[in-house]
VMD Tcl script that builds the backbone (N, CA, C; Angstrom):
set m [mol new atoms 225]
animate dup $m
set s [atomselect $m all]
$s set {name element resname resid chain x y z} {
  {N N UNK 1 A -29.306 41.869 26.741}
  {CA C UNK 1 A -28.459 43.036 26.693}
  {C C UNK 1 A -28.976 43.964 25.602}
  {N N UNK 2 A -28.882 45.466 25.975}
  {CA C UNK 2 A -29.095 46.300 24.920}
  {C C UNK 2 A -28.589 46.544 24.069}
  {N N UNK 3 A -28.846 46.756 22.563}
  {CA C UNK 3 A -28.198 47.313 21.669}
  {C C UNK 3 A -27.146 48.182 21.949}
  {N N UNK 4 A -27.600 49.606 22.729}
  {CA C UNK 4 A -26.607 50.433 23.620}
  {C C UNK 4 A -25.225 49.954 24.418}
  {N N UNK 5 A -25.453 48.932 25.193}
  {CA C UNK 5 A -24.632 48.369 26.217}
  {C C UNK 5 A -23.884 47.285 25.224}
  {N N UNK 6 A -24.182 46.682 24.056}
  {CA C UNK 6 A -23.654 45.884 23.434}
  {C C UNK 6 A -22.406 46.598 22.799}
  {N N UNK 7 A -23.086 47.769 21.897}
  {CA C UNK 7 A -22.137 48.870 20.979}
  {C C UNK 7 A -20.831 49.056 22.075}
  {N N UNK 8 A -21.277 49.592 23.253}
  {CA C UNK 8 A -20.400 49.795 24.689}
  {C C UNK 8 A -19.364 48.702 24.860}
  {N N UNK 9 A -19.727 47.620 24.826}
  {CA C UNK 9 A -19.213 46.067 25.057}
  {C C UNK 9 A -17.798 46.339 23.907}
  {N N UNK 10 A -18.499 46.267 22.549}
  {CA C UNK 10 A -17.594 46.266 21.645}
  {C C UNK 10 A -16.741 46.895 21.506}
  {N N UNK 11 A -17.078 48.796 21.812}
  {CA C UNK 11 A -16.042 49.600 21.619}
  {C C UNK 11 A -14.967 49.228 22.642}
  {N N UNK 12 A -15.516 48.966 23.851}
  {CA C UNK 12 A -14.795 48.785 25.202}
  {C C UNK 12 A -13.084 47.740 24.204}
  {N N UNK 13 A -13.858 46.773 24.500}
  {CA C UNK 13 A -13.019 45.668 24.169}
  {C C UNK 13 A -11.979 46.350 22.709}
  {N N UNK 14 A -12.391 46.622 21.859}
  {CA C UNK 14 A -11.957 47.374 20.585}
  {C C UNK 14 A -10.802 48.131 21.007}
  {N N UNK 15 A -10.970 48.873 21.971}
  {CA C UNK 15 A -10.311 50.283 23.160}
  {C C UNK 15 A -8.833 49.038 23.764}
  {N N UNK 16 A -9.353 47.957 24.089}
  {CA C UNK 16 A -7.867 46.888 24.905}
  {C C UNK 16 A -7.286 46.090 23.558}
  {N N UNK 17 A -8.379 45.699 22.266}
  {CA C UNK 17 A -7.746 45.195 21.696}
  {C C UNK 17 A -6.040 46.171 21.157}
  {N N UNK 18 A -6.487 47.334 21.041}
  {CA C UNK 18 A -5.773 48.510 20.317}
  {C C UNK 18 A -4.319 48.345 21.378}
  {N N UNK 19 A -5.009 48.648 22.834}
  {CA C UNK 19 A -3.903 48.802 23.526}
  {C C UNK 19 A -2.893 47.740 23.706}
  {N N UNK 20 A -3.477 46.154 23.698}
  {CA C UNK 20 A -2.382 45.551 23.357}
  {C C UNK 20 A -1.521 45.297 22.079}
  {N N UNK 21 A -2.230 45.475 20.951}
  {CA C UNK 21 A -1.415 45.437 19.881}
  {C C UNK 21 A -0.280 46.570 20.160}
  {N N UNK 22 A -0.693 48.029 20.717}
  {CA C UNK 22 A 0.637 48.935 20.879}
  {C C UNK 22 A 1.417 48.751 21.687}
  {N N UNK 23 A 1.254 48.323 22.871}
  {CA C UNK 23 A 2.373 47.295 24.119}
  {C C UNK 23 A 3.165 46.429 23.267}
  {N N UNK 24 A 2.126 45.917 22.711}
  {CA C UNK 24 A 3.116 44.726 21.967}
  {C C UNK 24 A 3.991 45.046 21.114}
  {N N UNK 25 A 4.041 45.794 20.159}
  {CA C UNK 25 A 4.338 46.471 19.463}
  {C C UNK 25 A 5.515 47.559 20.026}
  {N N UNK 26 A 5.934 48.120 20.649}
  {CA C UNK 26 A 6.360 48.801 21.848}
  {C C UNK 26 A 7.510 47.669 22.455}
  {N N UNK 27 A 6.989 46.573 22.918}
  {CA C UNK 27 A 7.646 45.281 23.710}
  {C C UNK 27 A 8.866 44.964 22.527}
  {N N UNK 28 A 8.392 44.751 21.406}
  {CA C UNK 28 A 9.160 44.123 20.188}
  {C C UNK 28 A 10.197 45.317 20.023}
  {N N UNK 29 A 9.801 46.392 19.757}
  {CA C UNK 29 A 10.926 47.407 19.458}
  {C C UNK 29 A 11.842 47.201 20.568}
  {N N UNK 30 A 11.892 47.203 21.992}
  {CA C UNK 30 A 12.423 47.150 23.114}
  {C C UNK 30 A 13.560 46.274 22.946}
  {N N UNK 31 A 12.634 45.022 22.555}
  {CA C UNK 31 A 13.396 43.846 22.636}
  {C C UNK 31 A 14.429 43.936 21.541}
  {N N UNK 32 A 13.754 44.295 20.537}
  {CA C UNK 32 A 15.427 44.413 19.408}
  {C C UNK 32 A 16.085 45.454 20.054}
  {N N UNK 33 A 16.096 46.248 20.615}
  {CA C UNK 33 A 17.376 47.757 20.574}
  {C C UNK 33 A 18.166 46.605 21.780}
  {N N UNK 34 A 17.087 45.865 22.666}
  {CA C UNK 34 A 17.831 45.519 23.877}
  {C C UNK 34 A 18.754 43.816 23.467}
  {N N UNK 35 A 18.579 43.170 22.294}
  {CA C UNK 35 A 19.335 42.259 21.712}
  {C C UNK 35 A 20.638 42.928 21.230}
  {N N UNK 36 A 20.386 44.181 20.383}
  {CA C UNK 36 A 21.571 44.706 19.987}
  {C C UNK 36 A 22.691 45.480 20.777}
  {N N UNK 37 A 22.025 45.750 21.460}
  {CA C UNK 37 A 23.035 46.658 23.104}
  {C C UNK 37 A 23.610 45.936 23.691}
  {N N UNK 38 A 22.533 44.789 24.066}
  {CA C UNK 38 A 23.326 43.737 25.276}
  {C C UNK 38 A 22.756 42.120 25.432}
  {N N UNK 39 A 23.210 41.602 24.124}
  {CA C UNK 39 A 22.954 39.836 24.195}
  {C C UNK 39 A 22.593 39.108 25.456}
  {N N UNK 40 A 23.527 39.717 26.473}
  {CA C UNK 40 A 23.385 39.028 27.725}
  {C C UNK 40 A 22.041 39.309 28.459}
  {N N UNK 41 A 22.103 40.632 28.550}
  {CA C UNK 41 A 20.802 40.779 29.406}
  {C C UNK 41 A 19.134 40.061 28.517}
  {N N UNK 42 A 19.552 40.435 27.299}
  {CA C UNK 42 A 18.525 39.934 26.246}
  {C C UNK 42 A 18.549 38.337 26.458}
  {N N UNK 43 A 19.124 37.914 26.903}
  {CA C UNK 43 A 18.484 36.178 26.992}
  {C C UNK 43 A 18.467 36.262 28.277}
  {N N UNK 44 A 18.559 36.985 29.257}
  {CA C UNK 44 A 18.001 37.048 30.563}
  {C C UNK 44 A 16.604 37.781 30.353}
  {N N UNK 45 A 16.411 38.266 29.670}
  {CA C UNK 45 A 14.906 38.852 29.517}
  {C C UNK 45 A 14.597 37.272 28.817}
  {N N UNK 46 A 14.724 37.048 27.850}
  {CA C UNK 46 A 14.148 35.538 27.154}
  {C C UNK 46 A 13.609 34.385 28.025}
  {N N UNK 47 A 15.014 34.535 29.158}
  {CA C UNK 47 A 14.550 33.547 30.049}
  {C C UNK 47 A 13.464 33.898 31.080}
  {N N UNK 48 A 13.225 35.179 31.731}
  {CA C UNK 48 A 12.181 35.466 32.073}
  {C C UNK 48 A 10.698 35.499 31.615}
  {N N UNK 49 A 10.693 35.609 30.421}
  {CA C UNK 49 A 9.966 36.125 29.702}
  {C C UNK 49 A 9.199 34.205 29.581}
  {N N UNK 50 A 9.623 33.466 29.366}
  {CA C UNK 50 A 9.566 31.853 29.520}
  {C C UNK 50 A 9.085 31.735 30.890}
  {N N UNK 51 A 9.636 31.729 31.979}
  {CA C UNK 51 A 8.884 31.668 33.046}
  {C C UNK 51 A 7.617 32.040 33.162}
  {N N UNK 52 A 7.796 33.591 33.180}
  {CA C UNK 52 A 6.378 34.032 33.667}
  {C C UNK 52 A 5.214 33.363 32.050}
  {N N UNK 53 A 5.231 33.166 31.325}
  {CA C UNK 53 A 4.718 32.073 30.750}
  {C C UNK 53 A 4.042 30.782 31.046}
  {N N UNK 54 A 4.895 30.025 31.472}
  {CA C UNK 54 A 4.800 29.071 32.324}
  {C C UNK 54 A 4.257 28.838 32.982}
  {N N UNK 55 A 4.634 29.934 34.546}
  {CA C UNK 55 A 3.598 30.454 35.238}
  {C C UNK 55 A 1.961 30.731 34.769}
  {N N UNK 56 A 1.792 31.423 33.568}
  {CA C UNK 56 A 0.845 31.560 33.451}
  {C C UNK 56 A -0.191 30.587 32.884}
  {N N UNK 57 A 0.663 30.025 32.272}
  {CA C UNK 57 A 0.218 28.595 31.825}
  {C C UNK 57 A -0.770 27.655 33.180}
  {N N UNK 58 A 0.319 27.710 34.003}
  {CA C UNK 58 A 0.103 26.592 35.156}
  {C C UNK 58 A -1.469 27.762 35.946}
  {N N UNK 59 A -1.596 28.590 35.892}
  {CA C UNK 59 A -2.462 29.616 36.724}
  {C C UNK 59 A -3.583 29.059 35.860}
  {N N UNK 60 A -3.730 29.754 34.750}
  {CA C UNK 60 A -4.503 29.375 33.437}
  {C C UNK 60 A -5.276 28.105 33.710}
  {N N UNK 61 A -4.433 27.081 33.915}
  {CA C UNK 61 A -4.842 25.653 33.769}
  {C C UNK 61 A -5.732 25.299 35.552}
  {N N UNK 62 A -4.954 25.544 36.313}
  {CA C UNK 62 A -5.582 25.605 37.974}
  {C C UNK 62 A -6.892 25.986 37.755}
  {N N UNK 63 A -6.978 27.114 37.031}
  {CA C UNK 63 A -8.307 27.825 37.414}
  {C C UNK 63 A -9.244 27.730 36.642}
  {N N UNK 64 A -8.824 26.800 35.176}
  {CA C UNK 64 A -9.874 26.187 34.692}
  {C C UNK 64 A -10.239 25.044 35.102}
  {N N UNK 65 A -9.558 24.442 35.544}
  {CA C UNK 65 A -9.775 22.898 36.431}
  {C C UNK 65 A -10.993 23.386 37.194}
  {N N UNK 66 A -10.838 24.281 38.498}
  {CA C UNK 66 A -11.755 24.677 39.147}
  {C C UNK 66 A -12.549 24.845 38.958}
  {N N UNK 67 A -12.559 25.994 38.179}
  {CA C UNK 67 A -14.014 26.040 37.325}
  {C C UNK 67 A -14.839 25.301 36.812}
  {N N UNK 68 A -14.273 24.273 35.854}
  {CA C UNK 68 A -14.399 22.822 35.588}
  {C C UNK 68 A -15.054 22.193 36.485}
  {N N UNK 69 A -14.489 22.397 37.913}
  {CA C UNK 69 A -15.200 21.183 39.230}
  {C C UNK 69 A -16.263 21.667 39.754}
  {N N UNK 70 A -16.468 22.890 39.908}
  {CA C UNK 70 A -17.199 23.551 40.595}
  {C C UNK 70 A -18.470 23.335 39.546}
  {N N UNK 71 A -18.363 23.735 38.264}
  {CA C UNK 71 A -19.577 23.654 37.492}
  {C C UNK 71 A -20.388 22.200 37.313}
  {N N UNK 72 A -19.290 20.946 37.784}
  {CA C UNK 72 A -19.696 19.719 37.369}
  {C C UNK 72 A -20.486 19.518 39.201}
  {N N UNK 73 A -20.093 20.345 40.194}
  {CA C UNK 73 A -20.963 19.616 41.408}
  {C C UNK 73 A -21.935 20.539 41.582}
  {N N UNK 74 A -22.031 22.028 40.822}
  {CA C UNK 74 A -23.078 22.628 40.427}
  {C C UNK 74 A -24.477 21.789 40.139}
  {N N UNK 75 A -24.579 20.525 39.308}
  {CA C UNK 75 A -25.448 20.249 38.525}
  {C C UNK 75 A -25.786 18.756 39.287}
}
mol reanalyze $m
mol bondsrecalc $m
mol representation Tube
mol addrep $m
């Protein structure tokens, strides 16, 4: 890889690191105004927020397995 395309690489990534820290950041403010307004819906977000987790967890893990298998009958 080029020096050029590397610098590119970095800023790129630099460019999503930014954007999730401000989502996130953004998410948290949300989440407090939306604890203080309405407890209820706020642990219905909590509990969602756990699922799709979970979910991602279990996706996460599937598709490293695979990967995992595929690379071991690769060789």
């Amino acid at each position: 890889m080029s020096k050029a395309a590397g610098q590119q690489s970095t800023k790129t990534l630099s460019r999503v690191v930014d954007l999730l820290v401000e989502y996130r950041i953004k998410l948290d403010a949300l989440e407090h105004v939306l604890k203080e307004t309405n407890p209820l819906v706020h642990e219905l977000y909590l509990g969602t927020i756990e699922n799709l987790q979970a979910q991602k967890t279990a996706e996460v893990n599937r598709l490293l397995t695979q990967t995992f298998k595929s690379k071991l009958t690769e060789r």
